[in-house]
C-alpha positions as CSV (number, residue, x, y, z in Angstrom):
1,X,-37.2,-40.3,-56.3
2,X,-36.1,-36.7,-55.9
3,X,-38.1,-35.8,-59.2
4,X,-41.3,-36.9,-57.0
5,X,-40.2,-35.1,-54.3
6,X,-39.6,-32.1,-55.9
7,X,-42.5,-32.3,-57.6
8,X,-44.2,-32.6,-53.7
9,X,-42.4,-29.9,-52.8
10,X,-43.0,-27.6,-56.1
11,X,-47.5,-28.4,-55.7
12,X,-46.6,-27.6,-51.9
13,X,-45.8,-24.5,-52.7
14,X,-48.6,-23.5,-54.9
15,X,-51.1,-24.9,-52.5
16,X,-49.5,-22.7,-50.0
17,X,-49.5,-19.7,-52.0
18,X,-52.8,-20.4,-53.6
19,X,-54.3,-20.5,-50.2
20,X,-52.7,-17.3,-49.1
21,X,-53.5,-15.6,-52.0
22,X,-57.4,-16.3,-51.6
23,X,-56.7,-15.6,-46.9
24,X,-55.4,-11.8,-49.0
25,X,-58.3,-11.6,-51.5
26,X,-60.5,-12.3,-48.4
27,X,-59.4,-10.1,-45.6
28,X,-59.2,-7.1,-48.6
29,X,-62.8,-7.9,-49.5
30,X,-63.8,-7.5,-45.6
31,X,-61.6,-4.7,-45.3
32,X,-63.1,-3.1,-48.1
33,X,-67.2,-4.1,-47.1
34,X,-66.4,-2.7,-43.3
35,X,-65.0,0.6,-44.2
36,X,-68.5,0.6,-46.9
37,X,-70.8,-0.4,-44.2
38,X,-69.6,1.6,-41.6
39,X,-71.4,5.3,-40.3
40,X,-70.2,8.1,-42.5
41,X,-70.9,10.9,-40.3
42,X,-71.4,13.1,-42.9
43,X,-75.0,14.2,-43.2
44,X,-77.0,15.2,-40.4
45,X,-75.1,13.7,-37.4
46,X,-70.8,14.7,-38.2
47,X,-69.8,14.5,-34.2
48,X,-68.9,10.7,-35.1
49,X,-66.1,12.4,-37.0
50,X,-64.3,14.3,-34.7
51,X,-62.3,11.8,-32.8
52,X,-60.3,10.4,-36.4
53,X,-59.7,14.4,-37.0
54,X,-57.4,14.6,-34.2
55,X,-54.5,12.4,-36.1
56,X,-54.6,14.5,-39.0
57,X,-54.2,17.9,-37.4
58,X,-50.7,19.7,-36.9
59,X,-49.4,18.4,-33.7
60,X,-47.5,20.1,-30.8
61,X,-50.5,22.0,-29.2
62,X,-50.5,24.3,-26.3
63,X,-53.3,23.1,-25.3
64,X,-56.0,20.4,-25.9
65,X,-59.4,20.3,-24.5
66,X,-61.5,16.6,-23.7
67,X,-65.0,17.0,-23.0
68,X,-68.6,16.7,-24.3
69,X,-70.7,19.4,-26.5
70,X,-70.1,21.6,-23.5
71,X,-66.1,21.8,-25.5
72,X,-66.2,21.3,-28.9
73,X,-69.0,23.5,-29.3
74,X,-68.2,26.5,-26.8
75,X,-64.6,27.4,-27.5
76,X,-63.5,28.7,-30.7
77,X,-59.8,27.2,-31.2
78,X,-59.5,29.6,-34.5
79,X,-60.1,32.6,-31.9
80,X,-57.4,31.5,-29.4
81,X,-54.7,31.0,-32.2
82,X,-56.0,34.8,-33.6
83,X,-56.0,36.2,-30.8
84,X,-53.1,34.6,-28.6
85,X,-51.3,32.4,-31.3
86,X,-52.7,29.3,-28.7
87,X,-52.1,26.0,-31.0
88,X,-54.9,24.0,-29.5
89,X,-57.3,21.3,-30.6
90,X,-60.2,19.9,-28.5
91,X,-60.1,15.6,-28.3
92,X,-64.9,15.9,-27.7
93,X,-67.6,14.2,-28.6
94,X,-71.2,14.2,-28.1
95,X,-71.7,13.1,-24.9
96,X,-68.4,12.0,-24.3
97,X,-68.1,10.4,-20.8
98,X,-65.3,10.9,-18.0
99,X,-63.3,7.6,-19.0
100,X,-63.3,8.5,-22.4
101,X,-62.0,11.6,-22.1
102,X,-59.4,10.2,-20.2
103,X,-58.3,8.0,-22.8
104,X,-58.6,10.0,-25.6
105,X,-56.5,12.0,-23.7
106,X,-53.8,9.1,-22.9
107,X,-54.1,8.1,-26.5
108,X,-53.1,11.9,-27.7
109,X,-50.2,11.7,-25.4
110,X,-48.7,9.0,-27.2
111,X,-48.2,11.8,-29.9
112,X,-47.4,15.3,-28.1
113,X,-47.1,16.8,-24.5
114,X,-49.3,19.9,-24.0
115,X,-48.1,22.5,-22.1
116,X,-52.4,22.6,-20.8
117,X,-55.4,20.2,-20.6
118,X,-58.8,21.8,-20.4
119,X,-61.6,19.2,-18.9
120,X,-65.4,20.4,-18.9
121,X,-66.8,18.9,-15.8
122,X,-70.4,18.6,-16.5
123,X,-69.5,14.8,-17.5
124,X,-68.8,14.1,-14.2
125,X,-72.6,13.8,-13.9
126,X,-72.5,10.5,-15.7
127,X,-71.6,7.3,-13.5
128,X,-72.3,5.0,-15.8
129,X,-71.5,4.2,-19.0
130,X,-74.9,5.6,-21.1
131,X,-75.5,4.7,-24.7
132,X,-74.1,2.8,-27.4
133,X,-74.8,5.2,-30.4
134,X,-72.4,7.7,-28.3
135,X,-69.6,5.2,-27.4
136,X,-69.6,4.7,-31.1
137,X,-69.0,8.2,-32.0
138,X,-66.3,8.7,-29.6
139,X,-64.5,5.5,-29.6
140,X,-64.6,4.1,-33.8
141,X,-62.6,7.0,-34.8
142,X,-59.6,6.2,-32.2
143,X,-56.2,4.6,-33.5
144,X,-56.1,1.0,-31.9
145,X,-53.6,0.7,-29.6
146,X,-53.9,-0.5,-25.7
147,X,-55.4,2.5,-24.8
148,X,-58.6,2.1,-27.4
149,X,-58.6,-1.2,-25.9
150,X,-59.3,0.0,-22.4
151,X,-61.3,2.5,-23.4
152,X,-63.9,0.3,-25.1
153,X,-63.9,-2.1,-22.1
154,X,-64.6,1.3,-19.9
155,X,-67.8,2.4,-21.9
156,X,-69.2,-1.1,-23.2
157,X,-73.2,-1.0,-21.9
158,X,-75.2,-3.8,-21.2
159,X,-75.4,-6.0,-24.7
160,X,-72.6,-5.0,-26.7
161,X,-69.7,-6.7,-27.1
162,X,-65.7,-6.1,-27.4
163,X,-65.6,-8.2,-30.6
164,X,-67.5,-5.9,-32.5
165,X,-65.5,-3.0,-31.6
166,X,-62.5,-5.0,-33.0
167,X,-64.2,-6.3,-35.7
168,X,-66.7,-3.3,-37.0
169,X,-68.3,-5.0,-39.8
170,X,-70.1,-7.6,-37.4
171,X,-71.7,-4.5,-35.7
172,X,-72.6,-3.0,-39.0
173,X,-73.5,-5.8,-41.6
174,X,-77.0,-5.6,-41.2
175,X,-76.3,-1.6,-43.0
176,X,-76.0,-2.7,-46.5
177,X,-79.9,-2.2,-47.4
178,X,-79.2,1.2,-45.7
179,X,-76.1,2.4,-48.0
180,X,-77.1,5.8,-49.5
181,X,-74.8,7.7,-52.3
182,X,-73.1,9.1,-49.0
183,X,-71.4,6.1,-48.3
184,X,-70.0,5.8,-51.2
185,X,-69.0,9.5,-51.7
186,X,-67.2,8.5,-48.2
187,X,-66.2,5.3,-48.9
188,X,-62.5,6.1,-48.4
189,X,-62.0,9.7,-47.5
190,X,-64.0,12.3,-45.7
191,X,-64.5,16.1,-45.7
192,X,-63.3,17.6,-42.4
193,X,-66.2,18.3,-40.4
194,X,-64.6,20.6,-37.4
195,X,-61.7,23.8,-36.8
196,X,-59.4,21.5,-34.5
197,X,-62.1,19.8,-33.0
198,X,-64.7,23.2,-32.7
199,X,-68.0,22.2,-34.6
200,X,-68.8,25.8,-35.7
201,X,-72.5,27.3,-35.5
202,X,-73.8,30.4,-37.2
203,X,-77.1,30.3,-36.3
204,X,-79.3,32.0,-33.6
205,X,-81.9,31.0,-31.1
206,X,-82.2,33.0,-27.7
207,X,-82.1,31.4,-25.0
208,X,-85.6,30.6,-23.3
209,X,-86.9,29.2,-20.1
210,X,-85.1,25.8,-19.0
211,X,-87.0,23.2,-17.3
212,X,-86.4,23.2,-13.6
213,X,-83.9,21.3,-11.9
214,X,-84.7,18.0,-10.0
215,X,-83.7,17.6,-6.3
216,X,-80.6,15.3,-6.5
217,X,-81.0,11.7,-5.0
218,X,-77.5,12.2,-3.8
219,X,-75.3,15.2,-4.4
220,X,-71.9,13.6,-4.8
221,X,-70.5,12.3,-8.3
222,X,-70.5,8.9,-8.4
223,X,-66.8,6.9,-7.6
224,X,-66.4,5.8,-10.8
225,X,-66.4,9.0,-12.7
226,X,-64.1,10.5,-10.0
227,X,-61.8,7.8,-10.4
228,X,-61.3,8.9,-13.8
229,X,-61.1,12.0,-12.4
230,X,-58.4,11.4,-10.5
231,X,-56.3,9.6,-13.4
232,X,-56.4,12.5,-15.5
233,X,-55.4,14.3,-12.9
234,X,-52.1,12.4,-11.8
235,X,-51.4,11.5,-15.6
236,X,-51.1,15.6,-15.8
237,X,-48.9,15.7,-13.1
238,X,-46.9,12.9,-14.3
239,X,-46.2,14.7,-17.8
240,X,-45.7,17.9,-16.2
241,X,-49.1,19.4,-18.0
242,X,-51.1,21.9,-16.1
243,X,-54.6,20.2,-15.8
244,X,-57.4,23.2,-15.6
245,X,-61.0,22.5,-15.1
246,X,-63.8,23.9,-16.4
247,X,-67.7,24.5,-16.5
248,X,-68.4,25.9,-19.5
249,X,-71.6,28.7,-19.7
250,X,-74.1,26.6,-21.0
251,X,-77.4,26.8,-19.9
252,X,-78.6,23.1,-19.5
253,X,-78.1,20.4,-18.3
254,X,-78.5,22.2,-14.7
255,X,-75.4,22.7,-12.5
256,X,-76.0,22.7,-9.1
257,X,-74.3,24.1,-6.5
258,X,-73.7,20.9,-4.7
259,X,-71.5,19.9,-7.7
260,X,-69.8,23.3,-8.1
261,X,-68.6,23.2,-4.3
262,X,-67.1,19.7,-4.9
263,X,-65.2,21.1,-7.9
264,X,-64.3,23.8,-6.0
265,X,-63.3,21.7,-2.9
266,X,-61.3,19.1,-5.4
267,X,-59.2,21.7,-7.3
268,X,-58.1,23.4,-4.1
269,X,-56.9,19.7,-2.8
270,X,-55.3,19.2,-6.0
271,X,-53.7,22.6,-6.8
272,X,-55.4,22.8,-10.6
273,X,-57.1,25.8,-12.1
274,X,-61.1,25.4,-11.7
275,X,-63.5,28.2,-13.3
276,X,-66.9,27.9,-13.5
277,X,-68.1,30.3,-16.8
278,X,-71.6,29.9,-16.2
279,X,-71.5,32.0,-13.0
280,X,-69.4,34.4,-14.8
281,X,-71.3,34.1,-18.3
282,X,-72.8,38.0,-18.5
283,X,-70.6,39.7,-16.4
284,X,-67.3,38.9,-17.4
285,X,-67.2,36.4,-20.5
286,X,-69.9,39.2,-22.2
287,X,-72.1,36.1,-23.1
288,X,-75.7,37.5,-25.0
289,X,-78.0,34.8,-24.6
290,X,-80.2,36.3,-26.7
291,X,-77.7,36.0,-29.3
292,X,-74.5,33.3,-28.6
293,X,-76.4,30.5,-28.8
294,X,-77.9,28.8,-32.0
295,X,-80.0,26.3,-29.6
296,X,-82.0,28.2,-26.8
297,X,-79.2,28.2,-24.5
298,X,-77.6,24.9,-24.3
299,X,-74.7,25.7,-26.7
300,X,-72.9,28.5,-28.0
301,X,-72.9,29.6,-31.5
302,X,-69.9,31.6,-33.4
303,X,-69.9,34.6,-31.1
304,X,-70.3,32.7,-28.1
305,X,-67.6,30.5,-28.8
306,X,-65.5,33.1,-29.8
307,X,-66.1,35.0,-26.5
308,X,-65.4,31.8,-24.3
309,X,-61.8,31.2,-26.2
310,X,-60.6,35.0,-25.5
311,X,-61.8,34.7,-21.8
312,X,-59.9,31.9,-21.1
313,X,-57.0,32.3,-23.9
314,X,-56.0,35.3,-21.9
315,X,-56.0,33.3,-18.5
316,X,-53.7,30.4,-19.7
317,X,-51.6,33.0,-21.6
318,X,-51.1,35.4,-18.0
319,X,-51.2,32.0,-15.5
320,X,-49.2,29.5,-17.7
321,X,-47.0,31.9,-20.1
322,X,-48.2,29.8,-23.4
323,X,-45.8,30.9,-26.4
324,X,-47.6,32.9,-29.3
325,X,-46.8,30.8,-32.3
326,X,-48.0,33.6,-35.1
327,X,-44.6,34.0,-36.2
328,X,-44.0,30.4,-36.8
329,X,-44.3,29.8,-40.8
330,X,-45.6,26.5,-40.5
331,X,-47.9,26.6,-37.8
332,X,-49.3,30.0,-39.4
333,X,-49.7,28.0,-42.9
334,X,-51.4,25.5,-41.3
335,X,-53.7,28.1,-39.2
336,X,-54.3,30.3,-42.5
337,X,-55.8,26.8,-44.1
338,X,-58.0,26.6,-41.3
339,X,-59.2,30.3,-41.1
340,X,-60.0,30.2,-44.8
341,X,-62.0,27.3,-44.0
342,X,-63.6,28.9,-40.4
343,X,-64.7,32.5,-42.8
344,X,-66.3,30.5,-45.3
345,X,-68.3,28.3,-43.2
């Protein structure tokens, strides 16, 4: 009798083995297919790489910047560790909403403390959560953890679904008559797209006439995005990081002065640091629209971004005494990498 049941017990095992051995094959296989069938951002449209660029940079920044375009395309973070030895990286993304800024801000705090946190306001525009295409771009790239959880649930619109932010390759399946050699170049690793989150342009288009701005329907920002406003603002206080908010000089999307005086009205309530560059653009920053923008006026290129970094490097340098880190070996290894890569671009 204990021969047959150790022969139970013995064909047990194997069956028990045998099936996790094929649950391991399987979940490898999908593994495998979703990180295939997944956007590259590689080609034509590399802001969906940003966000995953921020956990392989050299921590302990002085300051990191959330945002949209209006950041990660306006300040040079290779000028402010030249010119102030700032170690700073900027958390944007095309379109990247209030909330989400919020989070990707919450998420790098589960990492480092910045001495400064640098918010573009233009987003504050946004109410609602907008398009899909961007929520992807900002939000795949994240680490999960509870606060890529909350973040997904904040930006969801009308038709997608939180299981296919957990589960990616639902979302994408439908991609494998799309693969190009791209995907597969990038099936595991990917070139770094950005110099601590600045997407460097070289190129030049002057700035020409903007379409005119519409009357607002109502003048105030909308509750939601202030509410978000507000959390990034007492998460600051809570970690004892100087929150300082920004418009940066581009040209479009209009800002209107209704907005600017609620900025205005909100920083003084709050005691935070608000400067609005576009006002200031020419006649202080030195911006040449005619030649610091590679798009007609709605971002900076090279020089402009380079100009917008030592304007307001030298303010958070002389307001909140940031340590220049030149003469730290490590960090000035890193930065040298990064500067090779910045000259050559």
């Amino acid at each position: 009798m204990s021969n047959i049941w150790e022969k139970v017990k013995t064909n047990s095992i194997r069956r028990v083995a045998m099936i996790l051995a094929l649950l391991t094959f399987t979940g490898g296989m999908l593994c495998l297919a979703d990180l295939l069938l997944r956007p590259k951002y590689m080609g034509e449209v590399t802001e969906g790489a940003l966000t995953a660029e921020y956990y392989e940079a050299y921590g302990d920044h002085d300051v990191l910047f959330v945002g949209d375009c209006e950041v990660y395309e306006n300040f040079s973070t290779v000028q402010l560790w030249k010119e102030y030895g700032i170690n700073s990286f900027i958390r944007g993304g095309a379109q990247q909403l209030v909330w989400q800024s919020y989070y990707l801000l919450e998420d790098a705090l589960r990492y480092e403390t910045p001495d400064v946190v640098v918010f573009n306001v233009l987003t504050l525009m946004y109410n609602e959560p907008q398009n899909e295409a961007y929520n992807r771009m900002a939000l795949d790239g994240m680490r999960w953890s509870p606060t890529k959880w909350k973040a997904i649930e904040a930006s969801m619109c009308e038709g997608e679904s939180l299981i296919e932010y957990l589960f990616p390759i639902l979302r994408y399946h439908s991609r494998w008559n799309e693969l190009t050699s791209e995907d597969f170049k990038y099936w595991f690793s990917k070139d770094l797209v950005s110099f601590n989150g600045y997407y460097l342009r070289r190129e030049i288009m002057p700035a020409g006439e903007m379409p005119p701005a519409r009357p607002l329907a109502d003048p105030n920002f909308g509750a939601k995005a202030m509410e978000y406003l507000d959390k990034m603002t007492e998460l600051c206080k809570e970690k004892g990081i100087h929150l300082v908010l920004i418009k940066s000089p581009s040209l479009y999307p209009h800002w209107y002065d209704e907005w600017d005086e609620q900025m205005e009205k909100y920083a003084q309530e709050h005691d935070i640091l608000y400067i609005n560059m576009l006002a200031i653009a020419e006649a202080e920053i030195g911006i040449d629209y005619s030649l610091d923008t590679y798009d007609a006026g709605l971002h900076m290129n090279v020089t402009g971004a380079e100009k917008c970094a030592s304007y307001l490097g030298k303010i958070l340098v002389e307001k909140y005494g940031l340590t220049d880190h030149r003469n730290d070996e490590k960090m000035a290894a890193y930065w040298e990498k990064v500067i090779e890569r910045y000259d050559a671009a």
